[in-house]
KEKE-3310 file (N, C-alpha, C; in steps of 0.2 Angstrom, whole numbers, plus 5000, padded with zeros to 4 digits):
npx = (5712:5707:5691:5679:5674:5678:5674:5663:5653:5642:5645:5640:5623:5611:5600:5587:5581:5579:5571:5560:5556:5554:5543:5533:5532:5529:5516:5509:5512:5503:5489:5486:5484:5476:5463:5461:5460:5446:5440:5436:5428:5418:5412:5410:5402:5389:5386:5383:5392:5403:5414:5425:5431:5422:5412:5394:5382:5371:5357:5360:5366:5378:5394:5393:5404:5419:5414:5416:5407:5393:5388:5374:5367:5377:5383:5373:5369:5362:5346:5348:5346:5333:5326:5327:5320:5307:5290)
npy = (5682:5694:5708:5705:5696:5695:5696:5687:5684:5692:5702:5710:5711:5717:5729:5736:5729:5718:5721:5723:5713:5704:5711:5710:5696:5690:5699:5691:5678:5678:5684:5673:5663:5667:5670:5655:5652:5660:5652:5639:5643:5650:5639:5629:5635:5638:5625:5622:5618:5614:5626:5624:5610:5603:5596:5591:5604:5608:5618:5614:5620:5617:5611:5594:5585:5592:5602:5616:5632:5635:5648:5650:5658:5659:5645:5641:5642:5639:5641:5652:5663:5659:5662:5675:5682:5677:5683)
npz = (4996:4989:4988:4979:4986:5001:5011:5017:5024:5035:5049:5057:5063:5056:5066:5065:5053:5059:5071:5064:5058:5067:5075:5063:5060:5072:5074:5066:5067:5082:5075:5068:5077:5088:5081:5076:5089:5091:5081:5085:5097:5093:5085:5093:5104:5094:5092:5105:5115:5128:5133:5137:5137:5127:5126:5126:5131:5131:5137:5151:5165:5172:5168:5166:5164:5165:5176:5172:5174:5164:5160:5157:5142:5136:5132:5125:5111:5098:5103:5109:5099:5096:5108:5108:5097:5102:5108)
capx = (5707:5704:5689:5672:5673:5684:5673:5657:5649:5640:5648:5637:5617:5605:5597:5582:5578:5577:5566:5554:5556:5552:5535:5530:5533:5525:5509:5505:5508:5498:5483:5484:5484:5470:5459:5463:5455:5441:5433:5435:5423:5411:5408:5408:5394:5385:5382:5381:5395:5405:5419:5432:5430:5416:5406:5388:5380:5363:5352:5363:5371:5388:5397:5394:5412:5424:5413:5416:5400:5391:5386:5370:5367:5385:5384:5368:5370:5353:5342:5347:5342:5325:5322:5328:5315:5301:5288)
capy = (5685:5703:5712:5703:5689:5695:5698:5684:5682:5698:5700:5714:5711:5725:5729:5740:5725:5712:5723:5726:5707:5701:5714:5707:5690:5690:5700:5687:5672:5679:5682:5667:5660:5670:5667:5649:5650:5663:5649:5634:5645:5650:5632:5627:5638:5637:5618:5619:5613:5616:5630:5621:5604:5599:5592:5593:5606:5613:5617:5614:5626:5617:5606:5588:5585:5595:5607:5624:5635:5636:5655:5651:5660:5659:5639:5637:5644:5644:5643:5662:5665:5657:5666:5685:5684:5678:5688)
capz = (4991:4991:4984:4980:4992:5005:5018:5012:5032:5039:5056:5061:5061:5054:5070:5064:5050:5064:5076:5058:5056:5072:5075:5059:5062:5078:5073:5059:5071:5085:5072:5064:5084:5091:5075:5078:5096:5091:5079:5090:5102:5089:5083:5101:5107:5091:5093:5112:5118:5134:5129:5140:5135:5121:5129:5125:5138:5127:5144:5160:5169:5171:5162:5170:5161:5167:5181:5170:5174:5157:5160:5155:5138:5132:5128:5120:5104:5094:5106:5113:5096:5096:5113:5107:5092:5105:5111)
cpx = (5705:5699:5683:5670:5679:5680:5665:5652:5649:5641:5642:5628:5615:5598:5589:5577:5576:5572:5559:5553:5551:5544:5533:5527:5527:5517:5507:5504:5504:5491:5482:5481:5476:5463:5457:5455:5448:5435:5432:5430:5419:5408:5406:5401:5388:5382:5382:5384:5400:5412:5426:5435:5425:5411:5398:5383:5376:5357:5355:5366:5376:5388:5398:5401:5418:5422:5412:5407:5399:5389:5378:5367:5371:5386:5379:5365:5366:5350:5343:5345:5334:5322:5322:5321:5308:5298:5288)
cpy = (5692:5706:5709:5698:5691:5696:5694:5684:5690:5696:5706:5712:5716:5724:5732:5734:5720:5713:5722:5717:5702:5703:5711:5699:5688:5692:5697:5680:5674:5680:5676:5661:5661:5670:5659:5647:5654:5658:5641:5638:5647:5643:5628:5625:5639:5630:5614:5615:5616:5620:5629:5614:5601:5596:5595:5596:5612:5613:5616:5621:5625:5611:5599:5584:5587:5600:5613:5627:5637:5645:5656:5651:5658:5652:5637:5639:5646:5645:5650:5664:5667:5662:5674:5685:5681:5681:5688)
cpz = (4994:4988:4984:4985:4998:5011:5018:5018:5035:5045:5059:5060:5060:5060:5070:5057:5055:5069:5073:5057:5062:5074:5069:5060:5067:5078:5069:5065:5076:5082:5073:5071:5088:5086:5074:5084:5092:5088:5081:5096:5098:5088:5090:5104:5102:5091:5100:5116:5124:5131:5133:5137:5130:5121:5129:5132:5134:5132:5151:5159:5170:5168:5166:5171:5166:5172:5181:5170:5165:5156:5156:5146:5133:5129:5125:5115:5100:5097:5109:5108:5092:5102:5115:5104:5096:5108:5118)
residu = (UNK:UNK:UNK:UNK:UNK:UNK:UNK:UNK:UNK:UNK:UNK:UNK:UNK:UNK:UNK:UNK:UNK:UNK:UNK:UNK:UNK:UNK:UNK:UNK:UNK:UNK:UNK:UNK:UNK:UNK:UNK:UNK:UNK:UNK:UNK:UNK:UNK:UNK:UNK:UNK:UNK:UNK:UNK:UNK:UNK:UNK:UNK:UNK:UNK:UNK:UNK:UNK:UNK:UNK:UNK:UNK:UNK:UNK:UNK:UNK:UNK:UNK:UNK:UNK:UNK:UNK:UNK:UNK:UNK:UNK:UNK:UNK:UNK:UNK:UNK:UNK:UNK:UNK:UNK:UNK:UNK:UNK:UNK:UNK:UNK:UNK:UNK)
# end
């Protein structure tokens, strides 16, 4: 067969489409990845919960759970809000 089909299977790869494919690819799963974690730690520390393990930790210091230090402020969600707007 010679002429329309005589050669049907790409032997060389388009290397400048693969590298555009690849950074593309990659920058939408990393989003989609880091967007993922970022609101499993919002909903965490807004309802007070330990940002290791889930654990309810609204007032300690550490995590009775798992041992992860709570940083204080960082896991207790509204209340750091009630204690800005106090006099």
């Amino acid at each position: 067969m010679v002429g329309k089909w005589a050669n049907p299977i790409p032997l060389r790869p388009i290397w400048w489409g693969f590298l555009l494919n690849t950074l593309l690819y990659g920058a939408v799963c990393s989003t989609l990845l880091g967007g993922l974690f970022t609101v499993r730690r919002w909903r965490r520390v807004r309802r007070g919960l330990c940002l290791k393990c889930g654990y309810p930790v609204r007032g300690l210091k550490k995590c009775p759970e798992c041992g992860k230090g709570t940083g204080g402020s960082a896991t207790t969600g509204i209340a750091v809000e009630e204690k800005a707007g106090a006099p």
